[in-house]
FIKOL-482270 format. One record per residue (C-alpha): x negated, y, z. Coordinates in nm, 2 decimals. Each point is the difference from the previous one (the first is absolute). Layout:
<atoms>
@x X | y Y | z Z
...
</atoms>
This chain:
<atoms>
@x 0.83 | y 21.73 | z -9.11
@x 0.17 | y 0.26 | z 0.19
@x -0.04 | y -0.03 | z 0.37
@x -0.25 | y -0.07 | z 0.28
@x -0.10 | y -0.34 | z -0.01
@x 0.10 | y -0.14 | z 0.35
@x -0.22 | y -0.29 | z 0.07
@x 0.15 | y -0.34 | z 0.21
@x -0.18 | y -0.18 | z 0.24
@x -0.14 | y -0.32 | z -0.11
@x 0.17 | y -0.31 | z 0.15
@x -0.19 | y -0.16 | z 0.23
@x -0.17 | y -0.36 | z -0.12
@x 0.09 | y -0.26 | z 0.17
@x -0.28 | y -0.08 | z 0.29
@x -0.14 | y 0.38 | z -0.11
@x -0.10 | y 0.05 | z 0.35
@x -0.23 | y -0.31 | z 0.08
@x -0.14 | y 0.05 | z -0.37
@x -0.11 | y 0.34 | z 0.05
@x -0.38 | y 0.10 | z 0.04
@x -0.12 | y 0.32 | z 0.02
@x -0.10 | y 0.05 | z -0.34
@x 0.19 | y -0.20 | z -0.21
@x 0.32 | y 0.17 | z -0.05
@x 0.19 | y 0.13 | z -0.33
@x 0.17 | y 0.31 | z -0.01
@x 0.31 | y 0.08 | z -0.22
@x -0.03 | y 0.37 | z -0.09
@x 0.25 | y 0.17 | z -0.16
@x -0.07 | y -0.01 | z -0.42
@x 0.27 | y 0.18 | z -0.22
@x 0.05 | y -0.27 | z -0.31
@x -0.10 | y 0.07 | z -0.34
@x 0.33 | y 0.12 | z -0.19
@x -0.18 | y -0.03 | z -0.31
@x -0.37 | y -0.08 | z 0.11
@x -0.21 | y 0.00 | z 0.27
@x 0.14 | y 0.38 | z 0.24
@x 0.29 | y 0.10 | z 0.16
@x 0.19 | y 0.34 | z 0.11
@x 0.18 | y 0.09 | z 0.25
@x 0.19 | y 0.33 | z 0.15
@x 0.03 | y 0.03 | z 0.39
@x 0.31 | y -0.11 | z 0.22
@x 0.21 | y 0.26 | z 0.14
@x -0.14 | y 0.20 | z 0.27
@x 0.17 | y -0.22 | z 0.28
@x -0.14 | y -0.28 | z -0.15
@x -0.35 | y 0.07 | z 0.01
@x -0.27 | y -0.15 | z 0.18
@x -0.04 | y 0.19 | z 0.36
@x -0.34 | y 0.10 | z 0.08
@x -0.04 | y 0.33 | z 0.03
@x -0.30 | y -0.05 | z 0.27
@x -0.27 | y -0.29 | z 0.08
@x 0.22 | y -0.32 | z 0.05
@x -0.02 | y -0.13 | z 0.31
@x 0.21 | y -0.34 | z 0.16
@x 0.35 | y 0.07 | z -0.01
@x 0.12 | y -0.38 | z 0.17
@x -0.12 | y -0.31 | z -0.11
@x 0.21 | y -0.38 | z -0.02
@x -0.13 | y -0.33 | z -0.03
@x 0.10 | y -0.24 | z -0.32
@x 0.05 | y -0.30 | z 0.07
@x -0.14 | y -0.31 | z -0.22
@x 0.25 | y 0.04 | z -0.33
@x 0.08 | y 0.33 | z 0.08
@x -0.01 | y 0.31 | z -0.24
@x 0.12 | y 0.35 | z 0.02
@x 0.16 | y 0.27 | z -0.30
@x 0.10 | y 0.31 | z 0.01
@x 0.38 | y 0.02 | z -0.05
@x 0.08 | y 0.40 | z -0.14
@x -0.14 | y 0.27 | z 0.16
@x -0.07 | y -0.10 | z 0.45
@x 0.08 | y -0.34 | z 0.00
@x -0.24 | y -0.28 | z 0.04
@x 0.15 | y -0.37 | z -0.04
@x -0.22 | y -0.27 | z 0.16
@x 0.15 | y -0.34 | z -0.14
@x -0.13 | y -0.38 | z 0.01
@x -0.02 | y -0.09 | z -0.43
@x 0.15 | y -0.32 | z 0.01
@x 0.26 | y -0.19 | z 0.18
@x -0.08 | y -0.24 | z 0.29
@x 0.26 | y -0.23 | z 0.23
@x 0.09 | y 0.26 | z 0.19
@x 0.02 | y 0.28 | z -0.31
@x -0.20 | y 0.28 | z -0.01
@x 0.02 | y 0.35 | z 0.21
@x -0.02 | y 0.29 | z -0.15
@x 0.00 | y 0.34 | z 0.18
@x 0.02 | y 0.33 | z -0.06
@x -0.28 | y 0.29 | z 0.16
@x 0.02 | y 0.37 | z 0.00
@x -0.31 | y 0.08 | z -0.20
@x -0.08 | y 0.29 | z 0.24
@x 0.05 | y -0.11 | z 0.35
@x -0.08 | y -0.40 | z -0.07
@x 0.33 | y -0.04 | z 0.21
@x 0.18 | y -0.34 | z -0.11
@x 0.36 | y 0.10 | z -0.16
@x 0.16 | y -0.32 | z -0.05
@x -0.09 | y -0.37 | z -0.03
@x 0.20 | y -0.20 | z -0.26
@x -0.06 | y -0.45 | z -0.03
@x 0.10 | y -0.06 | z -0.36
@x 0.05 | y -0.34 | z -0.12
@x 0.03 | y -0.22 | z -0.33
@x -0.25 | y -0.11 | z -0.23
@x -0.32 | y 0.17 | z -0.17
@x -0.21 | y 0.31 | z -0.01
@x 0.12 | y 0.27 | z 0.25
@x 0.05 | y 0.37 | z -0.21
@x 0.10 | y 0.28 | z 0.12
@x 0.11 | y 0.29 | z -0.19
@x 0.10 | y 0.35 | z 0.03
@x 0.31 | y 0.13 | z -0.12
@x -0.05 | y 0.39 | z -0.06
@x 0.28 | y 0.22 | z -0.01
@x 0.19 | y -0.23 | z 0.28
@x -0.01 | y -0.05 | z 0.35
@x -0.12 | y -0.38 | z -0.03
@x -0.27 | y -0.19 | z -0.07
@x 0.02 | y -0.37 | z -0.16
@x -0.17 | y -0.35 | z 0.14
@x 0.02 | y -0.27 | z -0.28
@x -0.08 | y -0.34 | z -0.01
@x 0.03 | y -0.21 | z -0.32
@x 0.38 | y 0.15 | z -0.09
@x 0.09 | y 0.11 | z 0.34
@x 0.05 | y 0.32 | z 0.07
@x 0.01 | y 0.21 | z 0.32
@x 0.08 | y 0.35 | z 0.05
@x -0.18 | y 0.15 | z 0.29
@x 0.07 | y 0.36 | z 0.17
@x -0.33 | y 0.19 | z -0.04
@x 0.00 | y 0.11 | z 0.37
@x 0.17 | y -0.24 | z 0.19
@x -0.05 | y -0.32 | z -0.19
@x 0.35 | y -0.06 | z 0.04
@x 0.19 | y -0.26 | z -0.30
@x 0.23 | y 0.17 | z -0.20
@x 0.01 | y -0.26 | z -0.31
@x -0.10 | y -0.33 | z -0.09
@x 0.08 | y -0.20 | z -0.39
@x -0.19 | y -0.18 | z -0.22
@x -0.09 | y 0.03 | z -0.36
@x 0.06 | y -0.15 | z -0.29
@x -0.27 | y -0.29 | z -0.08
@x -0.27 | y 0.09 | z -0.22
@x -0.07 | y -0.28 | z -0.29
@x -0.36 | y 0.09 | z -0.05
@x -0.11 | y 0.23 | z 0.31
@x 0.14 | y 0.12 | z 0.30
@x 0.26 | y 0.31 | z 0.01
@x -0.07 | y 0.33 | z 0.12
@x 0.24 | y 0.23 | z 0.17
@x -0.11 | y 0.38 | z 0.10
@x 0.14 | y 0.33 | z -0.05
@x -0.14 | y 0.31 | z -0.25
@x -0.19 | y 0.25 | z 0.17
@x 0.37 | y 0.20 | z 0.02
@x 0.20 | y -0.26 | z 0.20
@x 0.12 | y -0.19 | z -0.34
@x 0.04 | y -0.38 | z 0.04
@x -0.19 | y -0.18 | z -0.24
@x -0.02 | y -0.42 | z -0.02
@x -0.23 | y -0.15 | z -0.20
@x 0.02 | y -0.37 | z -0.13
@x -0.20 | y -0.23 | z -0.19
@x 0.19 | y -0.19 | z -0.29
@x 0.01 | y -0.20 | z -0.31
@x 0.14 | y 0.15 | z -0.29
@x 0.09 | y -0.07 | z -0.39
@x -0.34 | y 0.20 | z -0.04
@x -0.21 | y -0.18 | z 0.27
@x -0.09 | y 0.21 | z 0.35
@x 0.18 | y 0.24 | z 0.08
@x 0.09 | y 0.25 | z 0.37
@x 0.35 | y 0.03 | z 0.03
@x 0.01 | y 0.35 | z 0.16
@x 0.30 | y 0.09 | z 0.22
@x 0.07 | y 0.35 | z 0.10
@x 0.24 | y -0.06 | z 0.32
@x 0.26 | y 0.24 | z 0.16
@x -0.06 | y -0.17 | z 0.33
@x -0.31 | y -0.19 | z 0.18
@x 0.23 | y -0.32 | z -0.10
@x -0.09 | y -0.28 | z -0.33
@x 0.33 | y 0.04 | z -0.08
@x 0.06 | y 0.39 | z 0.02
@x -0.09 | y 0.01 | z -0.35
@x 0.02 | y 0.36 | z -0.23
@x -0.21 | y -0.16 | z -0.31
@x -0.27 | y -0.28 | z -0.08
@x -0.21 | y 0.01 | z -0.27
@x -0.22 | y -0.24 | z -0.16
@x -0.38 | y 0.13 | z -0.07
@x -0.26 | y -0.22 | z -0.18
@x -0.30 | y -0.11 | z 0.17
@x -0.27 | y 0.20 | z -0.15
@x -0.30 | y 0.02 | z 0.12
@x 0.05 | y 0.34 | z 0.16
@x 0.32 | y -0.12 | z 0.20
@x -0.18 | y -0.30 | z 0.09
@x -0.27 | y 0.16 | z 0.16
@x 0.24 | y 0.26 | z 0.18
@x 0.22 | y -0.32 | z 0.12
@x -0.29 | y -0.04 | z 0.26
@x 0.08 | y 0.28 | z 0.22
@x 0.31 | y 0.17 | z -0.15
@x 0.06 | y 0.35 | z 0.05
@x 0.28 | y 0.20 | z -0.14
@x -0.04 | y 0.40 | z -0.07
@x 0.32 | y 0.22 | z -0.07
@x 0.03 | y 0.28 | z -0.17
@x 0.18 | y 0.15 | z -0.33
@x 0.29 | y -0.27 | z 0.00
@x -0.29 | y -0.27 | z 0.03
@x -0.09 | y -0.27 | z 0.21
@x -0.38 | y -0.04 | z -0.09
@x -0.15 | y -0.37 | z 0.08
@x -0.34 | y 0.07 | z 0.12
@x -0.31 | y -0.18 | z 0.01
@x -0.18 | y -0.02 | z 0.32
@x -0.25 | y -0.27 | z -0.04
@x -0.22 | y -0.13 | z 0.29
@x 0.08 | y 0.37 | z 0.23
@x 0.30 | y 0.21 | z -0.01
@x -0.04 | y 0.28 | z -0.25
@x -0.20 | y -0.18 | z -0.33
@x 0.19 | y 0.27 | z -0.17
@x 0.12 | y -0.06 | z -0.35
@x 0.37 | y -0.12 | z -0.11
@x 0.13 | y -0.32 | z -0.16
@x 0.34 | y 0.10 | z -0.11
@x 0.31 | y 0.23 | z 0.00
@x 0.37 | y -0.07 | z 0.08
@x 0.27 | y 0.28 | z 0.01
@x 0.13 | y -0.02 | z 0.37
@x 0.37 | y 0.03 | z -0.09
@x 0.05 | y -0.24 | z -0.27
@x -0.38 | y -0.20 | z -0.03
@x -0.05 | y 0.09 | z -0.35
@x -0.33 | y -0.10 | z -0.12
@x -0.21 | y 0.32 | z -0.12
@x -0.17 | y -0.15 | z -0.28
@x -0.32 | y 0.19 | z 0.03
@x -0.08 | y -0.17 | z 0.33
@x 0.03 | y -0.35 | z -0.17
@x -0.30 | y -0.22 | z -0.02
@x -0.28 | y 0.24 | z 0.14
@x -0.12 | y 0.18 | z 0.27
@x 0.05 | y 0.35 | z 0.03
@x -0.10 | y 0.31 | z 0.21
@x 0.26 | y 0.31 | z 0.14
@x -0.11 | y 0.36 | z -0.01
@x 0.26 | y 0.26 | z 0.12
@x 0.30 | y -0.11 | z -0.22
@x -0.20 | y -0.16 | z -0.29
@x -0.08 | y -0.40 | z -0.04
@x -0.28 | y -0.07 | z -0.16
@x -0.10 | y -0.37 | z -0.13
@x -0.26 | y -0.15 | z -0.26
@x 0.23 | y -0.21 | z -0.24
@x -0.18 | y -0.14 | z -0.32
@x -0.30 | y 0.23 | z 0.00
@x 0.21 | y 0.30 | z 0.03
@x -0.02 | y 0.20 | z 0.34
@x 0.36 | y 0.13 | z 0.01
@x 0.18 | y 0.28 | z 0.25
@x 0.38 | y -0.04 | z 0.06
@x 0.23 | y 0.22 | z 0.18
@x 0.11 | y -0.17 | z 0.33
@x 0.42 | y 0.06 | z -0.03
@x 0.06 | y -0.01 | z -0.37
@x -0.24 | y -0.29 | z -0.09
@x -0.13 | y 0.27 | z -0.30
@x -0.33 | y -0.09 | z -0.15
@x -0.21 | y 0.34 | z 0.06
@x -0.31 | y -0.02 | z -0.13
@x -0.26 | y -0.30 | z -0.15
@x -0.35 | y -0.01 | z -0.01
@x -0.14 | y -0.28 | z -0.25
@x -0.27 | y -0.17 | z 0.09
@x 0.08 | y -0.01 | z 0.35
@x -0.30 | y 0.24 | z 0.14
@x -0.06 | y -0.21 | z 0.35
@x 0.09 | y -0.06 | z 0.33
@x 0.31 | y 0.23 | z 0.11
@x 0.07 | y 0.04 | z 0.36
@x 0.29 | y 0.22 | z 0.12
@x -0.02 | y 0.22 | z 0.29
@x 0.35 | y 0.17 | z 0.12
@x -0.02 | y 0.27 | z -0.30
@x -0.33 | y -0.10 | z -0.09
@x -0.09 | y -0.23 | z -0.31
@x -0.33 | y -0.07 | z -0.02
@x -0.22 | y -0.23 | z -0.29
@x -0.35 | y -0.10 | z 0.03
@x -0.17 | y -0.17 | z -0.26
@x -0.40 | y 0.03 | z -0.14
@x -0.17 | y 0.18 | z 0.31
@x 0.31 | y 0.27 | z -0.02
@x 0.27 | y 0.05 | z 0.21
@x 0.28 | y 0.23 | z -0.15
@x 0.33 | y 0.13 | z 0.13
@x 0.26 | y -0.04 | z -0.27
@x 0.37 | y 0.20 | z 0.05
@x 0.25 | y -0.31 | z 0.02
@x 0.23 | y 0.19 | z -0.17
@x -0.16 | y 0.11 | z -0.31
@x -0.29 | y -0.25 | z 0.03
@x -0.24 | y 0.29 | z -0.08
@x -0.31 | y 0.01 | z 0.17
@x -0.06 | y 0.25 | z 0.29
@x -0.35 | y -0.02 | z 0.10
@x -0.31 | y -0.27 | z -0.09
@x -0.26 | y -0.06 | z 0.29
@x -0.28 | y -0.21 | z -0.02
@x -0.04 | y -0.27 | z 0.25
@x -0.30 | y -0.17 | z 0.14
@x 0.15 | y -0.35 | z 0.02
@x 0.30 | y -0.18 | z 0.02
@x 0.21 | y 0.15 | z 0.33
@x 0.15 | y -0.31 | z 0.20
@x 0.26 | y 0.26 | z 0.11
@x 0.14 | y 0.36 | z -0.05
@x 0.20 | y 0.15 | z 0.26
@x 0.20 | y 0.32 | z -0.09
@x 0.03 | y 0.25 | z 0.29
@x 0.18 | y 0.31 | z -0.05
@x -0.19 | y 0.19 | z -0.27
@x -0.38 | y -0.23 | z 0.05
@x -0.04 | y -0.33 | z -0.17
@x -0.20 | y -0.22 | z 0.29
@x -0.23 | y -0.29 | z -0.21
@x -0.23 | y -0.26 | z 0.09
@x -0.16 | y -0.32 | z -0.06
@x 0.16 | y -0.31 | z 0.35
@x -0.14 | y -0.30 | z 0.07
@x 0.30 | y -0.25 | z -0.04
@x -0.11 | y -0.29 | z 0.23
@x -0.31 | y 0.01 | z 0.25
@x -0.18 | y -0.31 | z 0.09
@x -0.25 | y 0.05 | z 0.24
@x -0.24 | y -0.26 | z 0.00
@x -0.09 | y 0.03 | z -0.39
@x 0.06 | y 0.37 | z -0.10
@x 0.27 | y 0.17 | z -0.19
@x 0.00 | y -0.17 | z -0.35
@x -0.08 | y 0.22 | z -0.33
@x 0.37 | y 0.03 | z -0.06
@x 0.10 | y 0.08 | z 0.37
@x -0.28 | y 0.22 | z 0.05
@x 0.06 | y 0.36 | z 0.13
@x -0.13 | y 0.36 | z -0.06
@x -0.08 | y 0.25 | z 0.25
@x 0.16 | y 0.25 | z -0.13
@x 0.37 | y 0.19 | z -0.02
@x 0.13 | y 0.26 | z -0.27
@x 0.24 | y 0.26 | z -0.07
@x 0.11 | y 0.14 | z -0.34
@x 0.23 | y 0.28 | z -0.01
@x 0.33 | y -0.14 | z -0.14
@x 0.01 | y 0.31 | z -0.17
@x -0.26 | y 0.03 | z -0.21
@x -0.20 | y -0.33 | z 0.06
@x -0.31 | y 0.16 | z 0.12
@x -0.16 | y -0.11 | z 0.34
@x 0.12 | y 0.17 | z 0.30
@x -0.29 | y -0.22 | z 0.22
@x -0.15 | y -0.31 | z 0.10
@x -0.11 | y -0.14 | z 0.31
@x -0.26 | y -0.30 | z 0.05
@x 0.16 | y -0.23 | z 0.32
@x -0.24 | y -0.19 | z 0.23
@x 0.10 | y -0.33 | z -0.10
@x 0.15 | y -0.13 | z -0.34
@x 0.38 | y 0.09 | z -0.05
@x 0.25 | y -0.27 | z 0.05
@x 0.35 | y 0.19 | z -0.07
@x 0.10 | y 0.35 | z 0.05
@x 0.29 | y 0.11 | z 0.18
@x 0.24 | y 0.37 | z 0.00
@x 0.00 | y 0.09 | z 0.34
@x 0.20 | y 0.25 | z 0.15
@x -0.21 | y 0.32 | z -0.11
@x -0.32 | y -0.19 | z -0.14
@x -0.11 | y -0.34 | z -0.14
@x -0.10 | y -0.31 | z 0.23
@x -0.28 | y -0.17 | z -0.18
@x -0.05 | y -0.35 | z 0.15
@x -0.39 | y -0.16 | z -0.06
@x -0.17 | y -0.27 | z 0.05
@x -0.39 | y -0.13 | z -0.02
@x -0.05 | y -0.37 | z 0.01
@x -0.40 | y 0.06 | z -0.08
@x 0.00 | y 0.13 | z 0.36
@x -0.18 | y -0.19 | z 0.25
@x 0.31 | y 0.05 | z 0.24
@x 0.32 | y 0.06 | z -0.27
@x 0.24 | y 0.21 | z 0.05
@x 0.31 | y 0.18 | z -0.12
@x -0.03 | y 0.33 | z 0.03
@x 0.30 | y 0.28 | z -0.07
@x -0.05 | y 0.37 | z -0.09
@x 0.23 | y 0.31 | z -0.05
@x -0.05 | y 0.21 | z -0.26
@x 0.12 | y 0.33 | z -0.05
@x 0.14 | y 0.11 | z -0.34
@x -0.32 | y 0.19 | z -0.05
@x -0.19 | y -0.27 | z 0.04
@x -0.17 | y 0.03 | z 0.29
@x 0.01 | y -0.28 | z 0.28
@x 0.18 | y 0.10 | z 0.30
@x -0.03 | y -0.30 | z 0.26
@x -0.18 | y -0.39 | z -0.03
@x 0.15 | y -0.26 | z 0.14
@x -0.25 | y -0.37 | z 0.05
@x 0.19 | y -0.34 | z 0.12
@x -0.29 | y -0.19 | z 0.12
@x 0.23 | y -0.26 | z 0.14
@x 0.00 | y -0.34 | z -0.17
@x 0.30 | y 0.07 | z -0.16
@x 0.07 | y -0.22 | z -0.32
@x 0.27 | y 0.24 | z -0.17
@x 0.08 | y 0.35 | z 0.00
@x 0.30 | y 0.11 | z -0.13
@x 0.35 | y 0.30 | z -0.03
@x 0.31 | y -0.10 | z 0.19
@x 0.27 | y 0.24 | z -0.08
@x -0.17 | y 0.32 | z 0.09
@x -0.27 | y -0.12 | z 0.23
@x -0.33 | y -0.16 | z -0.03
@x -0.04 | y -0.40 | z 0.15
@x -0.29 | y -0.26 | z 0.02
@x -0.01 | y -0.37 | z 0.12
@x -0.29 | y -0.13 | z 0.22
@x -0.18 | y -0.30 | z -0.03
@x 0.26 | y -0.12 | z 0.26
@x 0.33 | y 0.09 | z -0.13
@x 0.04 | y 0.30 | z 0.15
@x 0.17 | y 0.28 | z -0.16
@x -0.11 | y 0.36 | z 0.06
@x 0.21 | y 0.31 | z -0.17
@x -0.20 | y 0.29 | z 0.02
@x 0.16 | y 0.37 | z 0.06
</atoms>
């Protein structure tokens, strides 16, 4: 709930390429997921972050995948192509400058199970695991620098990663007096036994959603556990540890909750309740809980009954109330403009978008100030996701009612005007962000990033 939503590549299914028709295909979109409801929010990345196209895209270099293969965007202009499961020989995985396509480093990992690979932010390495094996990899020259295993987990498989700081963090599943529990490990080290403080959290339903693809935030003393769902960015947290010690905060426990500026905010029994981030001080509480609360870097936001309202999350007064024309699949805050619209989530081409997936034509901005609308713009096609560009937004479409579909991508000033159209009328099955740049797949496994 307070970042751009970075979407992941879909693995490849196994025989995807002999499979594939030209019409029946299934795109995964990016979808923000519901914090309390069907919506998300999200703020955009740091500038170097962003998505780069300033002009029409055009081929940048292009890779073929092999059956099995899948590629991810590792931080910010690295592209890792790796094969998802191990074989006799183990599986390759190598590392590609996003920019050039040129092939970095090539790295045969072996062992037993699904192939992940993880970046560590804040550090020089990235991390290859398989089962409880764990490799550290040099970024840029693929290089080893560590190998170790972790502890067995009892009723999943353990997790290692770092916060988005550089902060260690190793996550395992365990039995306790209580039932299911993560033992959480802050580490001095990339080393099991390197060990500054573990902590037992219980397995609500929260923290077992955000066990799925953990992600670890850090700010104000905390390490945030954060809940990433099917892509990297589902934006909402599942619990709170103090980094230097692993205290509990006992207003993370058991729920959900959102961050905006230096306020938590979470719906516990009914109550929508506003705590300050460092002291763990209960601010403010609204009873009943008004609806679902996104948060948005300093933005806290609440939509229920056709309104959308922006509440101070540290008074929990309200600031403005706009009406809305429907429920917003996604809000993206951008400097002083709040960008909404209604995505698709999944596209299948031979029968139509569903009721639920269905898409509108049409993009918004409110004033963040005041609530009113800055503009809109209707988009050629229905909206699949939006994306902060580097000075405008990136609005990504697709029509499967088309005789010939295809994904189409605009730019869109901040005054809402369209600046350049962008049709793929290649076959392409997915179309997708990697890092900063743009990538589909044809029909034959080939992988185009777009510049």
């Amino acid at each position: 709930m307070v970042e751009l939503v970075e979407p992941s590549l879909p693995d490849c299914q196994p025989g995807w390429t002999a499979r594939h028709t030209g019409l029946l295909f299934a795109v995964l979109v990016s979808v923000v997921a519901l914090v309390w409801g069907i919506g998300g929010a999200m703020s955009p990345p740091p500038p170097g972050d962003r998505l780069m196209l300033d002009a029409l895209p055009e081929p940048a270099w292009t890779t073929q995948l092999a059956e099995g293969e899948s590629a991810e965007g590792v931080g910010v202009d690295l592209i890792v192509i790796r094969e998802r499961r191990l074989g006799a020989a183990g599986a390759a995985v190598r590392g590609i400058e996003a920019a050039t396509g040129e092939v970095l480093w090539r790295h045969v990992v072996r062992g037993n199970g699904r192939v992940d690979v993880r970046d560590l932010p804040g550090t020089v390495w990235i991390a290859v695991q398989v089962g409880s094996e764990v490799t550290l990899l040099d970024r840029l020259t693929g290089e080893t620098h560590k190998r170790f295993r972790l502890p067995e987990g009892e009723w999943g498989p353990s997790w290692f990663g770092s916060g988005d700081k550089g902060s260690f963090v190793m996550i395992v599943p365990m039995y306790a007096d209580a039932g299911r529990v993560l033992s959480v490990t802050r580490l001095a080290a990339p080393d099991p036994t390197a060990v500054v403080w573990t902590r037992e959290v219980p397995l609500a339903p929260a923290v077992a959603v955000a066990l799925r693809d953990p992600e670890v935030i850090e700010r104000d003393g905390l390490l945030l556990l954060r809940a990433a769902g099917q892509q990297r960015g589902t934006l909402w947290y599942a619990t709170a540890l103090r980094s230097d010690d692993g205290g509990r905060q006992a207003w993370a426990d058991g729920d959900r909750f959102a961050v905006a500026g230096d306020a938590a905010v979470s719906a516990r029994r009914g109550r929508l309740e506003g705590y300050d981030l460092r002291t763990g001080r209960r601010l403010w509480q609204l009873k009943p809980a008004p609806g679902l609360v996104f948060g948005s870097g300093g933005v806290l936001l609440v939509q229920a009954a056709g309104e959308l309202r922006r509440v101070d999350p540290y008074s929990g007064r309200t600031q403005w109330v706009a009406r809305m024309d429907g429920l917003y699949t996604r809000m993206a805050v951008d400097d002083d403009q709040l960008i909404v619209y209604q995505g698709a989530q999944t596209i299948f081409p031979d029968r139509g978008t569903t009721t639920a997936d269905a898409g509108s034509n049409l993009v918004r901005a409110l004033d963040l100030a005041t609530g009113r609308e800055v503009w809109r713009v209707a988009t050629p096609s229905p909206v699949l996701d939006v994306i902060v560009g580097t000075n405008h937004l990136v609005v990504r479409m697709y029509n499967p009612h088309e005789r010939r579909p295809a994904f189409e991508v605009a730019a869109v000033r901040l005054d809402g005007t369209i600046s350049w159209l962008w049709r793929d009328d290649a076959d392409s099955w997915s179309l997708t962000r990697l890092g900063r740049h743009l990538a589909t797949i044809g029909p034959d496994g080939e992988l185009t990033v777009w510049g």
